[in-house]
C-alpha positions as CSV (number, residue, x, y, z in Angstrom):
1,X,-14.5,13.3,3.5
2,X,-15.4,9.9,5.3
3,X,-16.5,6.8,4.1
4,X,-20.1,5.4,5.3
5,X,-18.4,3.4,8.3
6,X,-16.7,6.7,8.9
7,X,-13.0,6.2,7.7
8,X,-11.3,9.2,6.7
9,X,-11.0,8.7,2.4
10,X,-7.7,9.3,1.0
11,X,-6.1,8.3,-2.4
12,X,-2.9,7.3,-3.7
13,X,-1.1,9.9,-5.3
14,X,0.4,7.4,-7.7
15,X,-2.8,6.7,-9.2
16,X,-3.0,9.8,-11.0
17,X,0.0,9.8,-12.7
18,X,0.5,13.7,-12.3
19,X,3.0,16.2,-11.0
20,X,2.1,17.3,-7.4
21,X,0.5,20.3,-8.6
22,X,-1.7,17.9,-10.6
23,X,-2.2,15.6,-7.5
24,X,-2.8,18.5,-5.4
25,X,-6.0,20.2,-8.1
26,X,-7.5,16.6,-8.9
27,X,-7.8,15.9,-5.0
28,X,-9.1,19.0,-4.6
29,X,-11.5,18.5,-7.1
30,X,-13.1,15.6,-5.6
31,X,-13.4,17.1,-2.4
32,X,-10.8,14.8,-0.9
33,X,-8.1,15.9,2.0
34,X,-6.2,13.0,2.6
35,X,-3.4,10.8,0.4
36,X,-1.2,8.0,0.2
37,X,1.6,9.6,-0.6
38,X,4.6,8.4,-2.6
39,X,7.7,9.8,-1.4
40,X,10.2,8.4,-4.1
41,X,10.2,11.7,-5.7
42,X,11.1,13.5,-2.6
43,X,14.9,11.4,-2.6
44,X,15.7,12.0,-6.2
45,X,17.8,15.4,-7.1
46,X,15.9,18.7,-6.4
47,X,13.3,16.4,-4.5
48,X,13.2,19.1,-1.6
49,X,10.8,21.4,-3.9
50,X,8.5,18.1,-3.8
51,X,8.6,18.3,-0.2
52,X,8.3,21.4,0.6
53,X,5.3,21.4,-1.8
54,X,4.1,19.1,0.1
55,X,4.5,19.8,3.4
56,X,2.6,23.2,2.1
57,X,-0.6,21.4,1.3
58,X,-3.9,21.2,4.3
59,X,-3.8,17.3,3.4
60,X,-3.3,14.7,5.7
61,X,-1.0,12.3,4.8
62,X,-2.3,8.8,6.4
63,X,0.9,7.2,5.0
64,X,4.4,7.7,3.0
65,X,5.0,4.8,0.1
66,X,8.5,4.0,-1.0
67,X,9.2,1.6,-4.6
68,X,12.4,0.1,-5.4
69,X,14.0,1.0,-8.2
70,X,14.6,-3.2,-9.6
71,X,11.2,-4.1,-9.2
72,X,9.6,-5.7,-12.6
73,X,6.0,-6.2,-12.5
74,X,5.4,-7.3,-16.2
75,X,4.9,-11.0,-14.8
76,X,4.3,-12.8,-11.3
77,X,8.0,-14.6,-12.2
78,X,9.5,-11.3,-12.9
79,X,8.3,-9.6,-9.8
80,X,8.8,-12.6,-7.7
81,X,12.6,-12.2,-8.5
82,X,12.9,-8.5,-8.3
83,X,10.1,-7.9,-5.6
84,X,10.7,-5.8,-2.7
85,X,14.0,-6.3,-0.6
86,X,14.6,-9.7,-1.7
87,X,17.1,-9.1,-4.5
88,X,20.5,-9.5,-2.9
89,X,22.4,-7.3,-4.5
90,X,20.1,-4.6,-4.3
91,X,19.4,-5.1,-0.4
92,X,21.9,-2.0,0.2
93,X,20.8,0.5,-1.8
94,X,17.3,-0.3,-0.8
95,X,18.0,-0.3,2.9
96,X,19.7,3.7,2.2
97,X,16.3,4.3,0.4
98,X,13.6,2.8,3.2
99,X,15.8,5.1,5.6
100,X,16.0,8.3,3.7
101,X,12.1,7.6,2.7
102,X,11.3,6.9,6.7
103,X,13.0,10.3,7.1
104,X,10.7,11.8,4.8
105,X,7.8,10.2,6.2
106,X,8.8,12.4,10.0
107,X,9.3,15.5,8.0
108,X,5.6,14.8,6.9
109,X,4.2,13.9,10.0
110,X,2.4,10.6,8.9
111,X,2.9,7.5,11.3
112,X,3.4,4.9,8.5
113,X,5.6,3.6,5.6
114,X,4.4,1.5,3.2
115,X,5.9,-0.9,1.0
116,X,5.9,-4.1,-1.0
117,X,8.4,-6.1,0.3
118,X,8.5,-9.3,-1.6
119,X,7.6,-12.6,-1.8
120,X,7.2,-14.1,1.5
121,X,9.2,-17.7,1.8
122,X,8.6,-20.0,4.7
123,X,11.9,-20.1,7.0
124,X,14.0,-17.8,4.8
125,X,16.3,-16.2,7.9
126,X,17.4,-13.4,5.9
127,X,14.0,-11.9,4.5
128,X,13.3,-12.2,7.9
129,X,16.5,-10.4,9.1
130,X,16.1,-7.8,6.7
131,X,12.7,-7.1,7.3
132,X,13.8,-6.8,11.1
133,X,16.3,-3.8,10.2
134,X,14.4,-1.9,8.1
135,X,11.2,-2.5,10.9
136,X,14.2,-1.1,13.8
137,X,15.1,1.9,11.6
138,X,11.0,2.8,11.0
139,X,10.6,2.0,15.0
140,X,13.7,4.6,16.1
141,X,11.6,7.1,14.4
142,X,8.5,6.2,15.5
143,X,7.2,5.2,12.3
144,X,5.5,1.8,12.0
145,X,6.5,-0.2,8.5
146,X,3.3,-1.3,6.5
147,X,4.0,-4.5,4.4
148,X,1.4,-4.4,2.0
149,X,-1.0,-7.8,1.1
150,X,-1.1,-10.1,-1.5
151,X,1.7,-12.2,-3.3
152,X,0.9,-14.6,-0.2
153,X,-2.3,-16.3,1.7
154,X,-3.2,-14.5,5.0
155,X,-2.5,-17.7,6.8
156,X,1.3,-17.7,5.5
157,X,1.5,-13.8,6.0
158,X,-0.2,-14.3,9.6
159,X,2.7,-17.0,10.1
160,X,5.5,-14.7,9.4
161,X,4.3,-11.6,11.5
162,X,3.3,-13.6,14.5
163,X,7.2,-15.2,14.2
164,X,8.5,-12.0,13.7
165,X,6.6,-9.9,16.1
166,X,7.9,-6.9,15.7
167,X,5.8,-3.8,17.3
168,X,6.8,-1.1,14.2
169,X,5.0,-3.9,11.7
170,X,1.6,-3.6,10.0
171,X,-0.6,-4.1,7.2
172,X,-2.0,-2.1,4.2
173,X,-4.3,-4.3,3.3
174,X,-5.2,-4.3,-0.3
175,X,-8.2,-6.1,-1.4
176,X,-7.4,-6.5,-5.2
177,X,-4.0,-7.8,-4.6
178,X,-5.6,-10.8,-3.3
179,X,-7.6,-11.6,-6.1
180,X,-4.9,-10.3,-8.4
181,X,-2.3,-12.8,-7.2
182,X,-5.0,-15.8,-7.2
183,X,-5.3,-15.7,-3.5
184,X,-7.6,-15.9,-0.9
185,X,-10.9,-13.7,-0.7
186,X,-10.6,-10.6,0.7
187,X,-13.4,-10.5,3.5
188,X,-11.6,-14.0,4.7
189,X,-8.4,-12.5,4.4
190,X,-9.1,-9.6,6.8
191,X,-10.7,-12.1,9.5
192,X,-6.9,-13.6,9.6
193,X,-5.2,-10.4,9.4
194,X,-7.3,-8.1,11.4
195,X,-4.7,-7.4,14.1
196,X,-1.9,-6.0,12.0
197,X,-4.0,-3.8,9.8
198,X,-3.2,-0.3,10.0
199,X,-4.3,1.1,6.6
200,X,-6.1,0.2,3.6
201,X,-6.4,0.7,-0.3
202,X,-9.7,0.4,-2.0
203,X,-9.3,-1.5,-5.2
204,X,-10.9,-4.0,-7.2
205,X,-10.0,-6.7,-9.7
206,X,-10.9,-9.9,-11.2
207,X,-8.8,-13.1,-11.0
208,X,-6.8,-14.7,-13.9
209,X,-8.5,-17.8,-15.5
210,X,-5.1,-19.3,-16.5
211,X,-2.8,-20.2,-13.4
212,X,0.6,-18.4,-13.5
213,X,-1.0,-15.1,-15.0
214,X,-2.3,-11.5,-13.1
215,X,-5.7,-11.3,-12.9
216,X,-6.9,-8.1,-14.1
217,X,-7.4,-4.7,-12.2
218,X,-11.2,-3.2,-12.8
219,X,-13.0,-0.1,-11.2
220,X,-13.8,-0.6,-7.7
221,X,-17.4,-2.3,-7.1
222,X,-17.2,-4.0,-10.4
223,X,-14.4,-6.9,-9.3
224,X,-14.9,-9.9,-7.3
225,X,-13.3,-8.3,-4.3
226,X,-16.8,-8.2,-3.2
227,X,-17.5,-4.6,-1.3
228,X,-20.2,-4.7,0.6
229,X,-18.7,-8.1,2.4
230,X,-14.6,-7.0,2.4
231,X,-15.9,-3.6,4.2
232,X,-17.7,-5.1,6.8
233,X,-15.6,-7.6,7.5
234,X,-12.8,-4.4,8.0
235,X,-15.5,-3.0,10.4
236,X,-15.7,-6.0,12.4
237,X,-12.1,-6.2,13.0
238,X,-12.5,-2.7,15.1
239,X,-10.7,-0.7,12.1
240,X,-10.3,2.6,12.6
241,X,-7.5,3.9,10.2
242,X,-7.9,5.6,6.4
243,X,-8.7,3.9,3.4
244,X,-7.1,5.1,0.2
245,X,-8.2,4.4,-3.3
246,X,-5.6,3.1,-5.9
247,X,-6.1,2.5,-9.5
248,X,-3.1,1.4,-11.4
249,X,-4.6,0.2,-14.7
250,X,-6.9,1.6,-17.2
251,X,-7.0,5.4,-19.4
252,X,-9.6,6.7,-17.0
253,X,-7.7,7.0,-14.3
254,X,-9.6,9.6,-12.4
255,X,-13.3,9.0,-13.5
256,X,-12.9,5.5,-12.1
257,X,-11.3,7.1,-8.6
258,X,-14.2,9.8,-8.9
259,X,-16.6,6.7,-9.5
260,X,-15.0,5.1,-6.6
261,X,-16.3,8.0,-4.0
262,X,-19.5,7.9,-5.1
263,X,-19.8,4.5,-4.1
264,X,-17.7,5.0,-0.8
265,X,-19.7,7.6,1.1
């Protein structure tokens, strides 16, 4: 299944909170073959069964995503401090994690790994060092490392990738995470950050009226991502990579990803 501007339509496995087998029937039931897949169950005991499951599937996986275990998302404060691979003393476990998940993401043939990695600060040496050994370890495996968009405006995030220029780094662009972190609009966004954009979520949300708070996650056409303008801005850019759709909030779960392939092709 492809979008109308011909991108090959995934989803994030995540997003439907189900076993694989669960992840595996739902896909299947909306006539979708590829997926973002999240591989943090694969490094957890007895995780080979989740990967041999998956290696079993005809799915194309257009990209591996690996969480950290400290991460707190129940404010922008909280996730500011435990974000990504800025937490100090987690830095070594995570490191053992991006690697184990990176080897993972060979034994499923997919040439990316995605990731939040953290808030983003101007001239901080060892985000930037960090970033650079985790980006070496996905590059020795011919993986390219997909920082994914939004705690951060694209002019700051452009900044930081042009300084650290490292070939195994990209973008998954997600739209919502703009508006969601009070950032800048999506379509705009991509015009900045074209070049480093190797995959894509499909998501939608609203932004906070009171500074300091999340804005809120909706179905996808219903936000102020605006669409019609964020997809053709992606299409000028010469994007030629998969879109997957995420929903992380709401009790429908997969009406609202079912809703969102009816809009896409």
């Amino acid at each position: 299944m492809k979008t109308k501007q011909g991108w090959p339509l995934g989803v994030c496995s995540w997003s439907l909170q189900q076993d694989l087998n669960g992840v595996v029937s739902s896909l299947r039931g909306l006539g979708v073959e590829h997926v973002h897949l999240a591989v943090g169950p694969a490094l957890e005991k007895n995780g080979g069964a989740y990967l041999d499951a998956a290696l079993a599937q005809r799915w194309t996986v257009t990209s591996a995503m690996i969480g950290f275990p400290q991460e707190d998302y129940s404010s922008l404060d909280a996730i500011r401090r435990t974000g990504g691979i800025v937490p100090d003393a987690e830095w070594p476990s995570n490191r053992k994690l991006f690697v184990q998940a990176a080897d993972v993401a060979v034994k499923l043939k997919t040439p990316y790994l995605s990731m939040h990695a953290g808030f983003i600060e101007h001239g901080n040496k060892v985000f930037a060092d960090r970033m650079k050994c985790l980006a070496d370890a996905a590059g020795e495996r011919k993986l390219t490392l997909l920082m994914e968009t939004g705690q951060e405006r694209a002019a700051e995030l452009r900044a930081f990738l042009e300084e650290l220029a490292h070939p195994a780094v990209g973008l998954n662009f997600d739209p919502a995470n703009m508006i969601l972190y009070d950032k800048d609009a999506p379509a705009d966004a991509v015009k900045i950050l074209g070049p480093w954009i190797r995959h894509v979520h499909i998501k939608d949300a609203v932004r906070t009226k009171k500074r300091g708070e999340w804005g809120a996650e909706v179905p996808w056409g219903d936000g102020e991502v605006g669409a019609k303008d964020f997809l053709a801005a992606l299409a000028v850019t010469g994007f030629n990579g998969a879109v997957a759709i995420e929903r992380e909030a709401g009790e429908q779960r997969l009406p609202d990803i079912r809703l969102a392939v009816t809009r896409l092709v």
